[in-house]
C-alpha positions as CSV (number, residue, x, y, z in Angstrom):
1,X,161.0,87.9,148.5
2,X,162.3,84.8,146.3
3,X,163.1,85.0,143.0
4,X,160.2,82.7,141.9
5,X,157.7,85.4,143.2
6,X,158.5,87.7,140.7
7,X,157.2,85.0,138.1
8,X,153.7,84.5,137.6
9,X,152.3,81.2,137.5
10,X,149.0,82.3,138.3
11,X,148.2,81.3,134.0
12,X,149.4,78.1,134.7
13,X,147.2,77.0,138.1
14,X,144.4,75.1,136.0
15,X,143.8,71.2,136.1
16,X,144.2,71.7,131.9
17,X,147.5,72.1,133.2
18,X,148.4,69.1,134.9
19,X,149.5,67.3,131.9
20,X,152.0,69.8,130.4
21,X,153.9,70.8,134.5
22,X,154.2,67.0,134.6
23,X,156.0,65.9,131.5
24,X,158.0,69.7,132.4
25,X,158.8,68.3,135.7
26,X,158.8,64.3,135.2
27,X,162.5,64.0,135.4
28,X,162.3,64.5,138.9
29,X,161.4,61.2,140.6
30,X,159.6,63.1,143.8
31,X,157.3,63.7,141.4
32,X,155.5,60.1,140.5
33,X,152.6,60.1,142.5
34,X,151.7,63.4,142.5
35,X,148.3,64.4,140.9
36,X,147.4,67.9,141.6
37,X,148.7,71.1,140.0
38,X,149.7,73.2,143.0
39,X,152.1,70.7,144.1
40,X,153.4,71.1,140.9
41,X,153.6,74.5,140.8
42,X,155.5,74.1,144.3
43,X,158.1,72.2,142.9
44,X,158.6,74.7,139.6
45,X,158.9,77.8,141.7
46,X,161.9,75.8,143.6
47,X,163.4,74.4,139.9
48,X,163.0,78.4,139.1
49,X,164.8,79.5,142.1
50,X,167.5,76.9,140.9
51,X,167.9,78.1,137.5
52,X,168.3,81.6,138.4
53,X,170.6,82.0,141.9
54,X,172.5,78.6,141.0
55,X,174.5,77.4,138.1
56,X,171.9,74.8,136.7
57,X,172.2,74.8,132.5
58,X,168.3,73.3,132.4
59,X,166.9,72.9,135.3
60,X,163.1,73.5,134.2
61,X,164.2,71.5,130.8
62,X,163.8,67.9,130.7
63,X,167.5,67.4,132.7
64,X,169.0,69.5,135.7
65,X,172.7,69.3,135.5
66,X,174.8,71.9,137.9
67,X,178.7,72.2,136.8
68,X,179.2,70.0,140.5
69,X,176.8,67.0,139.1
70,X,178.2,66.8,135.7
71,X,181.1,69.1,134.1
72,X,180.9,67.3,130.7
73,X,177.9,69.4,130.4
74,X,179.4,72.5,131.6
75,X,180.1,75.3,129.2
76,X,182.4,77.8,130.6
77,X,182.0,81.0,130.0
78,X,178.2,80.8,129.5
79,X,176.2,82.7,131.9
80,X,173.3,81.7,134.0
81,X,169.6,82.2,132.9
82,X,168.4,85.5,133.9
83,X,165.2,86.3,135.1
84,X,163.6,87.6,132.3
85,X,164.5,84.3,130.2
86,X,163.1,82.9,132.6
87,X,160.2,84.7,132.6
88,X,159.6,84.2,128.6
89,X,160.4,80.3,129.2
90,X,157.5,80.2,132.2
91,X,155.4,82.8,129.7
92,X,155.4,80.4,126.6
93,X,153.8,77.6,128.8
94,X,150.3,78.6,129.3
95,X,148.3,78.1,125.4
96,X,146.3,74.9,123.7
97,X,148.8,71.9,123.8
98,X,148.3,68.4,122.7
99,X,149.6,64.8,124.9
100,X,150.8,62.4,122.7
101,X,152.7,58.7,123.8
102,X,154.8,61.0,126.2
103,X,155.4,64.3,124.4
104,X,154.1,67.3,125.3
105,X,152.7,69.7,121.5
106,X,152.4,73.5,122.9
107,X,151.2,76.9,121.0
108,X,150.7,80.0,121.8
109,X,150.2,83.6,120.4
110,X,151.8,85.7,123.6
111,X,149.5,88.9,124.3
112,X,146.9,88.1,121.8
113,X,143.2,88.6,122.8
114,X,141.9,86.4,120.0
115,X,144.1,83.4,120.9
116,X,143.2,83.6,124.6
117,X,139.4,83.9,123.9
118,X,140.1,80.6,121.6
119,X,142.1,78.9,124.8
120,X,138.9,80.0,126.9
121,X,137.1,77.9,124.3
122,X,139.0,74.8,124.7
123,X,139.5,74.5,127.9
124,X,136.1,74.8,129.0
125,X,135.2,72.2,126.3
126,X,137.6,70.0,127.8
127,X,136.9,70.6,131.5
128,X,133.3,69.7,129.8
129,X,134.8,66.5,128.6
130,X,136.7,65.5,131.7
131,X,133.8,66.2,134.3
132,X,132.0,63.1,131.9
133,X,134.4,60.9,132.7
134,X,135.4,60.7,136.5
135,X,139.1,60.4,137.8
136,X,140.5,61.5,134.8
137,X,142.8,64.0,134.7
138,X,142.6,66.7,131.8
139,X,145.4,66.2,128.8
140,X,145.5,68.5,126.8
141,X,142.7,69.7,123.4
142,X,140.5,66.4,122.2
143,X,142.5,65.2,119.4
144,X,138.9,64.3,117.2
145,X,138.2,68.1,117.4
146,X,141.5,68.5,115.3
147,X,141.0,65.8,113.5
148,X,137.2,66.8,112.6
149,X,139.0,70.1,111.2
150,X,141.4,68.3,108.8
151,X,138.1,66.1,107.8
152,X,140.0,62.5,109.1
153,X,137.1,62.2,111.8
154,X,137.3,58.6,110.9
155,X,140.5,58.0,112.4
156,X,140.4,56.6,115.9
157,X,143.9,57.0,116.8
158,X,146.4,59.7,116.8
159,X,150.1,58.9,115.8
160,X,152.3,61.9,116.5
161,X,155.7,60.1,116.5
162,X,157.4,57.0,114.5
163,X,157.1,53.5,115.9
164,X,160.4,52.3,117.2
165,X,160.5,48.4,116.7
166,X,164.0,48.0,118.5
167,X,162.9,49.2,121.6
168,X,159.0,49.1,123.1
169,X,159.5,51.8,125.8
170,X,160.9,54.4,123.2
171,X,158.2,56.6,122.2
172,X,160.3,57.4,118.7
173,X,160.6,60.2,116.6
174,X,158.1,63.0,117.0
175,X,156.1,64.2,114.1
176,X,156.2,67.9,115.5
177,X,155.1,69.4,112.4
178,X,151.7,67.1,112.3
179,X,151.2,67.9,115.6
180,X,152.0,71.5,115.1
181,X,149.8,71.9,111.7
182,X,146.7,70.4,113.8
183,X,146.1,73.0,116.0
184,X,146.9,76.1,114.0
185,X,144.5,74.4,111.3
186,X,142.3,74.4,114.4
187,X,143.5,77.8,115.5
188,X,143.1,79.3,112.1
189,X,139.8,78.1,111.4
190,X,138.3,79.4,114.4
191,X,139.6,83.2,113.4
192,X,138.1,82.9,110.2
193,X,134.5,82.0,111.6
194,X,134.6,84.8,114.4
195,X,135.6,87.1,111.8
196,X,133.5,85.6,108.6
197,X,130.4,85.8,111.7
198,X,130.7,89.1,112.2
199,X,131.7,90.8,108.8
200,X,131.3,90.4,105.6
201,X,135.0,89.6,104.1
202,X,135.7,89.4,101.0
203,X,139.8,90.7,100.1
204,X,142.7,89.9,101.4
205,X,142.9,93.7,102.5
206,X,139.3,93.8,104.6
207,X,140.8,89.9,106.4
208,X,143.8,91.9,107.2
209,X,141.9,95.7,108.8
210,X,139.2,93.3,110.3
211,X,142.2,90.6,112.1
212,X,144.0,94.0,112.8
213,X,140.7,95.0,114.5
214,X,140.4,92.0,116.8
215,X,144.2,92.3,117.6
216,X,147.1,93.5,116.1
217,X,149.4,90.7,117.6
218,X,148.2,88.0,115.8
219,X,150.4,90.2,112.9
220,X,153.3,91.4,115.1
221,X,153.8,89.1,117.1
222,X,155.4,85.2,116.2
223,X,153.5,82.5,117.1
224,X,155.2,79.7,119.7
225,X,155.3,75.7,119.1
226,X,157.0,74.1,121.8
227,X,158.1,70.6,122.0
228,X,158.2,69.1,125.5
229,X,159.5,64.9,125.9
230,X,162.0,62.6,127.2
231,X,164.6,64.1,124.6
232,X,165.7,68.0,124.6
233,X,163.2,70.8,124.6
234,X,162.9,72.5,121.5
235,X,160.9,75.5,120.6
236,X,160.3,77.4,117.2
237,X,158.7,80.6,116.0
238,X,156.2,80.9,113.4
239,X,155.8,84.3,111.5
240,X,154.1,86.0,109.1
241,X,150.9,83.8,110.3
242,X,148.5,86.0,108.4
243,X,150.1,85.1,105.1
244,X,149.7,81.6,106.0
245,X,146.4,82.2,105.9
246,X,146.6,84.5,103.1
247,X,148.2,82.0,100.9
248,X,146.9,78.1,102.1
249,X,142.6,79.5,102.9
250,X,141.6,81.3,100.3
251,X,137.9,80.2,100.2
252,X,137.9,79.2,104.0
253,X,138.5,83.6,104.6
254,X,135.1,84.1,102.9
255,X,132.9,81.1,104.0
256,X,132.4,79.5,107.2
257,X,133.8,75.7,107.0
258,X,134.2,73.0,109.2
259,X,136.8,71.8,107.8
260,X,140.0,73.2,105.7
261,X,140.1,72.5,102.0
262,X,144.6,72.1,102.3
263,X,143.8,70.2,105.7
264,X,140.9,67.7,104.2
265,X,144.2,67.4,101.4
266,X,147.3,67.1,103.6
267,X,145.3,64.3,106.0
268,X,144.6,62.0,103.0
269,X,147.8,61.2,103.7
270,X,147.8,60.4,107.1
271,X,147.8,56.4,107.0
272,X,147.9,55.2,110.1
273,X,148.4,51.0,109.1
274,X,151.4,49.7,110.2
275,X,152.6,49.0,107.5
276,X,152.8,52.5,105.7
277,X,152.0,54.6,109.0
278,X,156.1,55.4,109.6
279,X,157.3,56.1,105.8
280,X,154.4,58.5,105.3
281,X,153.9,60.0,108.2
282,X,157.6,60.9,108.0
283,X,157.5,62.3,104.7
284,X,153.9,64.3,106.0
285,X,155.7,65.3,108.8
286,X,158.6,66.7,106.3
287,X,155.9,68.5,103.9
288,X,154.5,70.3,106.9
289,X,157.9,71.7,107.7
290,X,158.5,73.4,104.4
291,X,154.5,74.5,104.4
292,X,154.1,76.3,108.4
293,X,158.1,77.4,108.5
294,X,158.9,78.2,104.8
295,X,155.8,79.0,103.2
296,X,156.5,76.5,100.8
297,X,155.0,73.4,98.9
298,X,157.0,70.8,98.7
299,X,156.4,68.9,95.4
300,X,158.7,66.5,95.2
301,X,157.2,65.3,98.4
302,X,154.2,65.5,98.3
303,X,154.6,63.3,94.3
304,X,156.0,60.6,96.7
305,X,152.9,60.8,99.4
306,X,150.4,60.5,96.4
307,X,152.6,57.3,95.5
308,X,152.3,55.9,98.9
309,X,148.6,56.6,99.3
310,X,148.4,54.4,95.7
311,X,150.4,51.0,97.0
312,X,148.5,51.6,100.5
313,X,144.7,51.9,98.2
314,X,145.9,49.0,95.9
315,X,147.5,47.1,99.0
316,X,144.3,47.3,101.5
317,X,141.7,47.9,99.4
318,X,141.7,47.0,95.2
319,X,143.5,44.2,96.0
320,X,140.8,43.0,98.4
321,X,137.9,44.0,96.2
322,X,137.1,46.5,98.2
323,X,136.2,49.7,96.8
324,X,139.1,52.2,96.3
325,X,139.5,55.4,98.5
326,X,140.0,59.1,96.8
327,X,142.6,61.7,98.2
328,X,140.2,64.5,99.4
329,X,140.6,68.0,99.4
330,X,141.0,67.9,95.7
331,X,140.1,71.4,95.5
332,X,143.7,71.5,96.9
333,X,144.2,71.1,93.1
334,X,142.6,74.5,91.8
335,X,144.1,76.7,95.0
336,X,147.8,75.5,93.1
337,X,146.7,76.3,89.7
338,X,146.4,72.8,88.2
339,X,142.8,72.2,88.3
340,X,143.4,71.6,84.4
341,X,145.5,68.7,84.8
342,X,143.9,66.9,87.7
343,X,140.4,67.2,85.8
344,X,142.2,65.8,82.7
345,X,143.5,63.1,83.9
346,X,140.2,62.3,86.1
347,X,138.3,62.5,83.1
348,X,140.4,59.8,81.4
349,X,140.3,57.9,84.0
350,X,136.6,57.8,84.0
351,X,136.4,57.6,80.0
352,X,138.7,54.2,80.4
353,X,136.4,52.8,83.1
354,X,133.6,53.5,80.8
355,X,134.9,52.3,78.0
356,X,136.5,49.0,79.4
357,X,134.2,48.2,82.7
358,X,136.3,45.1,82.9
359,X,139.2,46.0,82.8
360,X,139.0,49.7,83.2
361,X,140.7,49.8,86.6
362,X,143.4,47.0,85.8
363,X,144.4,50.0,82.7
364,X,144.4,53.4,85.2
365,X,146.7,51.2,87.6
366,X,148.6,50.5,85.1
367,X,149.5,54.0,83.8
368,X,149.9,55.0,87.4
369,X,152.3,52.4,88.2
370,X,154.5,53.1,84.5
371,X,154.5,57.2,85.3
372,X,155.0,57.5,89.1
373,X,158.7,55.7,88.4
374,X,159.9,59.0,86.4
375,X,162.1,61.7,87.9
376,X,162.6,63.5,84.3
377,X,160.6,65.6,82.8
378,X,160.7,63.8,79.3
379,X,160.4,60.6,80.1
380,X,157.6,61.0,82.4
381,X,155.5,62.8,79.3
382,X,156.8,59.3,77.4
383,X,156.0,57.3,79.4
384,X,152.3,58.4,79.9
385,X,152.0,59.1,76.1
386,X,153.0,55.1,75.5
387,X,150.4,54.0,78.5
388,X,147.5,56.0,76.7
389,X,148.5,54.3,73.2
390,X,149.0,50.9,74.4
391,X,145.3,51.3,76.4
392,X,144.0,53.1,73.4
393,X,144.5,50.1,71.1
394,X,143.4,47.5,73.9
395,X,139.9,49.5,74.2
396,X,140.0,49.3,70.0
397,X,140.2,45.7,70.1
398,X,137.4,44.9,73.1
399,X,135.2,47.5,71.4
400,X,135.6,46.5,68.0
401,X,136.1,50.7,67.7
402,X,138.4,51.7,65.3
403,X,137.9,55.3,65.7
404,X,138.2,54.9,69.9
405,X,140.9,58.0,71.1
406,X,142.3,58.6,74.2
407,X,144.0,62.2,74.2
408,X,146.7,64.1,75.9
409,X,145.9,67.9,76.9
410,X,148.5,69.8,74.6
411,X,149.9,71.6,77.2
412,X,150.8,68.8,79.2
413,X,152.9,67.7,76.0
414,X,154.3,71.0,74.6
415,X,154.8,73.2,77.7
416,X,158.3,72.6,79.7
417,X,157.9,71.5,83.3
418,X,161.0,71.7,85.2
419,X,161.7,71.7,89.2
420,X,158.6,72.2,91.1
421,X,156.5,72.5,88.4
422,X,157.2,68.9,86.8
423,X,156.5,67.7,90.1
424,X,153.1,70.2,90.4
425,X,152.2,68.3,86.8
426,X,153.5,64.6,88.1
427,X,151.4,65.0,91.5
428,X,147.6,66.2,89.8
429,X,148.0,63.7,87.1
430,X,148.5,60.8,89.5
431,X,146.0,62.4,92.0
432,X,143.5,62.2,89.0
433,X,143.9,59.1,88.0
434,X,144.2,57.2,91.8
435,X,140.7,59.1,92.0
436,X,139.3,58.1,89.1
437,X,139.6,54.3,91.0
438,X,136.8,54.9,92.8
439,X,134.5,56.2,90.0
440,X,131.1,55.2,89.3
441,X,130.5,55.6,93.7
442,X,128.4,58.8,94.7
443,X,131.6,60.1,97.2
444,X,133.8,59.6,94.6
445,X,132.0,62.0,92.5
446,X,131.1,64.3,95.0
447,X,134.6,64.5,96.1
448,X,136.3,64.9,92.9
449,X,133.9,67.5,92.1
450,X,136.3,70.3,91.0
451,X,134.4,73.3,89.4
């Protein structure tokens, strides 16, 4: 019996799979015109009988090198794959992946009942998909079904990797995390609704029995992301995925949604014109990191996304007369503990519009564009304290309203903000006021609708 036998591909023989053993396998020029997974599979078990009885470093990796075809690649001393790596490496392949301009996006939850039922799910939706549309081969989950859960339906087009201008064949940089952050959003929300269908959750301790319930894996055991394309094959473990949950969907664990509140946030910032699409999808790509891997929210980031997502509404929209678009997800704002001074700074906003219908907007721009320049503490609180004056005596004047006021919340001025939470303070305050743009429309208030 071969070697290759002892490896089950049996997971792996579905047309879903075509996609993913291709890009595995494209390296290998035999393999061009095929267009059906058992050949495939042919030609892995024989790359797999390679990497374990000869000395090939990455045979089912994007490049096979042998220490005879290249020994500038060889490290002595390291020993060949054994069958059990193997074995995990051919394991790993088999969840929910997305194919994007060449690059293969791939999680999977090994041994977990609840993540296979969800692969069930998909696939069949997408066998549904394919059998609609004739000679086409199945690539990997619908991309709008993501997008539907990050409430970006609108976008038509999914970028998953920076544009490179030098050289049209290059599919760039990937934007793993983006990818990566779609279908656990996906992934994630779908737990919730089983669980939310069947029970009646309300702590974090009854979400944690009742996930415990459905399988205990989806504690114990890491999540895999791997990252198949033209360039090295990478692949990373997630952890601790209930706390992710714990900490980023607090209101999704006790009511049903379509979409996720940090999602409908994160993907206001997914600008997909050319001429922001590589500078903030680089720095989304970036925030995500910190978020799935560190449990961590990136301020200073995400101050310079909102920045962005002002010069791209000002840019493509105000300038054109159009009407300005709102950062969703706002309630983003009161899962962080600043509700306070988003609301505050809405609320101006509107008050200024209100007060100066003329020039209203031409006034909130204007404070955006003097506060989003600061980096300190103290001159940031300056620097909006002098904006609010200046605007206070310009409404005085139009008015003819001497006793006209436009206020600072007291703690904005008197507490210390340092670190992250300068950059908590500097990111609500400019979300609040880039909302309060598009005041006076019905979405506008429905989506800035914080209580």
């Amino acid at each position: 019996m071969s070697i290759s036998q002892n490896i089950d591909l049996s997971n792996l023989n579905d047309s879903y799979y075509y996609r993913l053993l291709y890009n595995l396998l494209g390296h290998m020029l035999q393999n061009k015109k095929i267009k059906d997974v058992d050949r495939l599979l042919e030609i892995l078990k024989d790359e797999i009988e390679k990497t374990i009885k000869e000395d090939f470093r990455a045979s089912i990796l994007v490049t096979s090198v042998s220490k005879e075809e290249g020994r500038n690649f060889y490290l002595p001393g390291e020993s060949l794959l054994s069958e059990d790596e193997v074995k995990e490496i051919i394991d790993d392949l088999d969840g929910i992946y997305i194919y994007n301009n060449k690059r293969i996006f791939l999680f999977k939850i090994k041994n977990s009942r609840v993540f296979e039922n969800y692969k069930k799910e998909i696939i069949a939706t997408m066998k549904k998909i394919y059998n609609e549309k004739k000679n086409q081969i199945d690539e990997g989950i619908d991309f709008k079904r993501l997008l539907e859960k990050v409430n970006a339906q609108k976008i038509k087009k999914l970028y998953l990797s920076s544009s490179d201008r030098n050289n049209k064949k290059s599919s760039g940089k990937a934007y793993s995390n983006i990818a990566l952050f779609l279908i656990l959003n996906d992934f994630i929300l779908y737990i919730l609704k089983y669980i939310n269908k069947y029970s009646n959750v309300k702590s974090d301790d009854e979400l944690l029995i009742q996930l415990l319930n459905r399988d205990e894996n989806i504690l114990y055991v890491p999540a895999v992301f791997t990252v198949l394309g033209s360039e090295k094959k990478r692949k990373y473990y997630i952890n601790n995925l209930v706390d992710f949950i714990f900490k980023f969907y607090p209101e999704e664990k006790t009511k049903v949604s379509e979409y996720s509140i940090i999602g409908s946030f994160l993907f206001s910032f997914y600008i997909i014109d050319k001429d922001f699409r590589d500078k903030v999808l680089g720095l989304l790509d970036k925030f995500l990191y910190y978020l799935i891997f560190k449990e961590y929210i990136n301020w200073a980031i995400l101050s310079q996304m909102i920045s962005i997502f002002y010069d791209y509404n000002s840019k493509k929209f105000i300038r054109n007369n159009k009407k300005p678009i709102s950062i969703k997800g706002i309630k983003f704002f009161i899962m962080m503990d600043l509700k306070k001074y988003f609301h505050w700074a809405y609320e101006t906003g509107k008050t200024i519009i209100k007060e100066s219908p003329t020039n209203g907007k031409d006034y909130i721009e204007e404070i955006i564009k003097n506060i989003r320049k600061e980096e300190l503490p103290g001159r940031f609180k300056d620097e909006l304290y002098n904006s609010l004056y200046k605007i206070t005596e310009k409404i005085k004047k139009e008015k003819g309203n001497p006793n006209f006021n436009l206020e600072i919340d007291k703690d904005i001025i008197e507490k210390n903000h340092y670190g992250d939470e300068f950059y908590k303070l500097k990111s609500a305050i400019m979300a609040g006021f880039i909302n309060s743009l598009s005041y006076k429309s019905e979405e506008a208030n429905t989506n800035n609708n914080i209580s």
